[in-house]
N, C-alpha and C positions, 0 to 999 in steps of 0.2 A: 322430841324435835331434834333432828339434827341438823349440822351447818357444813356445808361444801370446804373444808378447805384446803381442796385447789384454788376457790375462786380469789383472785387478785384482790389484793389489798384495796382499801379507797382513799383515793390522792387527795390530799388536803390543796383545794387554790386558797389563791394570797389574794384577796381585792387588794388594787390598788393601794386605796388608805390603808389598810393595813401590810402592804410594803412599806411603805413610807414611815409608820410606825416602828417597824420591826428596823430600818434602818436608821433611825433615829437615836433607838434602841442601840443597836451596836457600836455608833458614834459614842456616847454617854460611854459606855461601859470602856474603849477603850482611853478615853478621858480619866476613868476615875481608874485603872486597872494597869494600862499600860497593856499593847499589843501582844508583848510578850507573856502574858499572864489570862491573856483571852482565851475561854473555848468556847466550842458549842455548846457546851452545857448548860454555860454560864448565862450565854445568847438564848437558848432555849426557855429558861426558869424567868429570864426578866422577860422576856414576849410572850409566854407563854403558847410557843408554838415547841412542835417535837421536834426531836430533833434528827427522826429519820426525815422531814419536810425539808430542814434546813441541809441536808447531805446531800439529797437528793437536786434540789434545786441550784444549790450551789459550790457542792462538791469539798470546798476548805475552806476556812475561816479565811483566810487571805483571797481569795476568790468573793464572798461574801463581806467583807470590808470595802474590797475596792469596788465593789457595787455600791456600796453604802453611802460611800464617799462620793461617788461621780451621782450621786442620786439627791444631795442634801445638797441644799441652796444656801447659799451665803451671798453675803454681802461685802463686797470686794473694795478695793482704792480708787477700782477705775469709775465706781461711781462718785467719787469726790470731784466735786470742783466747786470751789467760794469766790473765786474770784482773782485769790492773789495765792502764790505758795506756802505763807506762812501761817494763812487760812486754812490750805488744806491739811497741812503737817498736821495741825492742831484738832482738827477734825478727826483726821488717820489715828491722833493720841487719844478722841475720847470713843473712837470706835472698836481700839485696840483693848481699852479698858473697859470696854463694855463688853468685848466678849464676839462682837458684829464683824470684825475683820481681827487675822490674824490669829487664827484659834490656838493659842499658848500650850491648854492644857493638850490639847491634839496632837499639836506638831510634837510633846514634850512626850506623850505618850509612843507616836511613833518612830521615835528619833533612833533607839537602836536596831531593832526589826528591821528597819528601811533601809539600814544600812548594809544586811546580810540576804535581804530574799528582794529584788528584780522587781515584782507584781506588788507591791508595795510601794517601792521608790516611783515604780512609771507613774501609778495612779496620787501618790502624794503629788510630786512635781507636776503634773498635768491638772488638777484638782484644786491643790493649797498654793504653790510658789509660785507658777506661771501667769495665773490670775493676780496677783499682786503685784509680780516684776513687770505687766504690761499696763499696770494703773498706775505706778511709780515712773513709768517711763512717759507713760500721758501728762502726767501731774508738771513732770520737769519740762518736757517738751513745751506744755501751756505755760511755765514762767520764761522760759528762753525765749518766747516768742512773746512774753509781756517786758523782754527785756528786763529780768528781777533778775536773772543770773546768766550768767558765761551758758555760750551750748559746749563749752567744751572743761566744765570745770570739775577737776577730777574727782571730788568727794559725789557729782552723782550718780557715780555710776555704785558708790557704795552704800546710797543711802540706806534701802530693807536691809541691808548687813546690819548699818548701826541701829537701825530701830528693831528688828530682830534683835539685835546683840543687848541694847539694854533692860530688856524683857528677860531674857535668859539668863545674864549676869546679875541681876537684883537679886534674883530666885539664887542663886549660887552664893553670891558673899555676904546679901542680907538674912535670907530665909523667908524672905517675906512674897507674897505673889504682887505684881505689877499693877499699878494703877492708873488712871488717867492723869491722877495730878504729878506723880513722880514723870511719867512720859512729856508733859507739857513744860517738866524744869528741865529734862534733858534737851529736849530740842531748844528750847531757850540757850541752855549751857551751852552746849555741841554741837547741834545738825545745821541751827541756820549761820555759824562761824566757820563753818565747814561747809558749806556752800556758796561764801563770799556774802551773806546779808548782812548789812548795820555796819558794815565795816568803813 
């Protein structure tokens, strides 16, 4: 028996759910790995897809991430609202320590990559920070307009800085990863003294 080969290879399709898997898949991995340490190889062995699929479809791993990423659903600030701002803070802390907003190990895995390749950054900031600067900007706008703070009071326009910054800084002078209850003493300490509340 013989086999033709001229004849063209056969193209592996992605159903759907098994897109969604596969980018799931490369989220995790640059969580546990760090962007900079990703390949297709690595992409290929935990999906178990090849990895002439993955070249062909998506040409780079940075190509292939920022699909990944504009493709995985999260759960963002702007869906926060309790009622009063120091409700939502509080919520924003136990959603941050759950892992549902603000994805730590993500942004901590992306954080030097993004800073040197363009297709990286556009898709972080349009993906991770955008989405949260327009739900922090909601969140304040709904106490200004409950009359709970100044619309002009300068701490908010810093706030994802300082709750980003307490997340990152733990990890840095404690060693320890961040949790809901350390985020709900900092805003107690910090965010709402620094937004003009209880004062």
């Amino acid at each position: 028996m013989t086999t033709d080969s001229s004849a063209p290879a056969r193209r592996t399709r992605l159903t759907p759910v098994r897109e969604q898997e596969l980018y799931g898949a490369v989220i995790d991995l640059v969580r546990e790995v760090r962007f900079d340490a990703l390949t297709m190889d690595a992409v290929a062995v935990r999906t178990r897809c090849s990895k002439a699929t993955l070249y062909r479809r998506w040409r780079s791993k940075q190509k292939l991430f920022a699909t990944a990423l504009k493709s995985t659903t999260a759960v963002h600030v702007e869906n926060i609202d309790t009622g009063s701002l120091t409700g939502d803070l509080h919520e924003f802390a136990d959603r941050i320590g759950d892992g549902s907003a603000v994805d730590v190990p993500l942004i901590r895995g992306l954080a030097h990559a993004s800073a040197i390749n363009p297709v990286l950054a556009e898709a972080m900031c349009r993906h991770m920070i955008e989405p949260e600067l327009t739900g922090v900007r909601q969140m304040l706008g709904r106490a200004a307009n409950r009359e709970e703070i100044r619309a002009d009071v300068p701490a908010a326009n810093l706030l994802l800085h300082m709750m980003l910054g307490s997340v990152v800084t733990r990890c840095l002078l404690e060693d320890v990863e961040v949790d809901a209850a350390f985020i709900h003493r900092y805003i107690d300490a910090v965010v709402l003294s620094a937004l003009g509340i209880g004062r």
